[in-house]
C-alpha positions in Angstrom: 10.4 1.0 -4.6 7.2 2.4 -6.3 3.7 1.5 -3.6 1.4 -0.6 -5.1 -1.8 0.4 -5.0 -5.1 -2.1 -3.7 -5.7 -3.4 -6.8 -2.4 -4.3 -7.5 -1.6 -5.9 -4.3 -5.1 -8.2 -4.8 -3.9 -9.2 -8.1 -0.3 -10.3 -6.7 -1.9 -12.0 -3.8 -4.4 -13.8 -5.9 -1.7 -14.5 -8.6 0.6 -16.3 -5.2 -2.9 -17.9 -4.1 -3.4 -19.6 -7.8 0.0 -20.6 -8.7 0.3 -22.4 -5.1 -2.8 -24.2 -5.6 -1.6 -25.0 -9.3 1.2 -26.9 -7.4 -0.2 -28.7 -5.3 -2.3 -30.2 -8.2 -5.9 -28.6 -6.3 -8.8 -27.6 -8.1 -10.5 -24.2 -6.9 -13.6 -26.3 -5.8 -11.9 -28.6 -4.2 -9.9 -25.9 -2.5 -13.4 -24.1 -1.4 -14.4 -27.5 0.2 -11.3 -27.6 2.4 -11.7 -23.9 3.3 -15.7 -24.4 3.9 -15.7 -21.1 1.4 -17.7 -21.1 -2.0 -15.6 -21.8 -4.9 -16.7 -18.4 -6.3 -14.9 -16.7 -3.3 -11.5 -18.8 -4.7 -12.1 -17.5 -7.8 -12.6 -13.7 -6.9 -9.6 -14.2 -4.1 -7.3 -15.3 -7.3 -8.8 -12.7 -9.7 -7.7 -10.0 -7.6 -11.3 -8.8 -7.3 -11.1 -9.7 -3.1 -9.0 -8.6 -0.6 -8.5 -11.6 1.6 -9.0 -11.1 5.4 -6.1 -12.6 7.5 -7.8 -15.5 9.0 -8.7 -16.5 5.3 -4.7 -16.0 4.6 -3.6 -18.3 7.1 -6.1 -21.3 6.3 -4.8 -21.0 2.3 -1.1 -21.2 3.8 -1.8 -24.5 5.8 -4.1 -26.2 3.1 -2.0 -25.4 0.3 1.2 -26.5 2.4 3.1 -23.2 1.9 4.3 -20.9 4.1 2.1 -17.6 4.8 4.7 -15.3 3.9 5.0 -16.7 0.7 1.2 -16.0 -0.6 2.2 -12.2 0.4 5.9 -12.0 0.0 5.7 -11.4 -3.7 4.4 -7.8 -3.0 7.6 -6.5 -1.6 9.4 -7.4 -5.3 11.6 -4.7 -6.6 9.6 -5.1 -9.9 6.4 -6.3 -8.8 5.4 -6.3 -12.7 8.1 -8.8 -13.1 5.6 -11.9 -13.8 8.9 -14.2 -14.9 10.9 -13.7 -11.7 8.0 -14.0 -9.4 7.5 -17.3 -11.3 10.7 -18.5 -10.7 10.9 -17.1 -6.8 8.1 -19.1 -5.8 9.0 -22.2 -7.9 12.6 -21.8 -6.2 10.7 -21.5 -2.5 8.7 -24.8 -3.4 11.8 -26.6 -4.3 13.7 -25.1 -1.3 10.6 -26.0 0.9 11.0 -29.7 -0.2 14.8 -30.1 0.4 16.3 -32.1 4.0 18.0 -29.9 6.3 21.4 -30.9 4.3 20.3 -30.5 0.9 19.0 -27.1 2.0 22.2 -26.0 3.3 24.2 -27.2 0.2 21.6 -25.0 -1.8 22.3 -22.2 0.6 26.0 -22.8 -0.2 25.1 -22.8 -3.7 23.0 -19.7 -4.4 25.8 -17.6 -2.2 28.4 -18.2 -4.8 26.0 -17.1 -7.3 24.8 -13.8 -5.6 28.6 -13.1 -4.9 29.2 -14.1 -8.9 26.4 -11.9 -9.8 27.5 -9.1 -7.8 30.8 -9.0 -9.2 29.6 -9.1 -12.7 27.4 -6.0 -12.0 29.9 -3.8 -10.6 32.2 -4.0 -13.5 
């Protein structure tokens, strides 16, 4: 897998950061109110143009109502360039997220069959 370099890692971070707060229906302002941060900090964190420190990671996770691994989990991609799959990876988290404890399992159950499906079909 290729290493991304700072800026690209910002970008991927800030583009997780956005498209979480894009969710959850919250504007960057209103964002930078729950965080105590200036709403030009939100925009530079989603911009890629800041590195956010850990501390600032953990308070985005819990007021945007994901968990932390997912505004960084993008990064480790096979294609980080891939914009369409990490779309739909963080759209399937969010659904996953939302689902009881049975649906979740029955999902489970359901995107095993596909993976073993897919497999198949790639080997031949």
């Amino acid at each position: 897998m290729p290493q991304l370099t700072d800026l690209e890692l910002k970008r991927e971070i800030g583009r997780s950061i956005s498209e979480a707060r894009l969710r959850r229906g919250i504007s960057q302002k209103q964002l930078a109110a729950r965080l105590g941060c200036s709403e030009a900090y939100i925009l530079d964190l989603e911009h890629g143009r800041s590195f956010p420190r850990f501390r600032a990671v953990a308070a985005l996770s819990r007021e945007l109502g994901v968990p932390l691994r997912d505004l960084v989990d993008q990064v480790d991609q096979p294609d980080p360039g891939n914009d369409r799959r990490a779309r739909l990876e963080l759209r399937g988290r969010a659904l996953l997220n939302g689902l009881s404890d049975e649906f979740l399992e029955i999902a489970i159950e359901q995107l095993s069959v596909l993976a073993q499906r897919g497999a198949r079909s790639e080997m031949g």
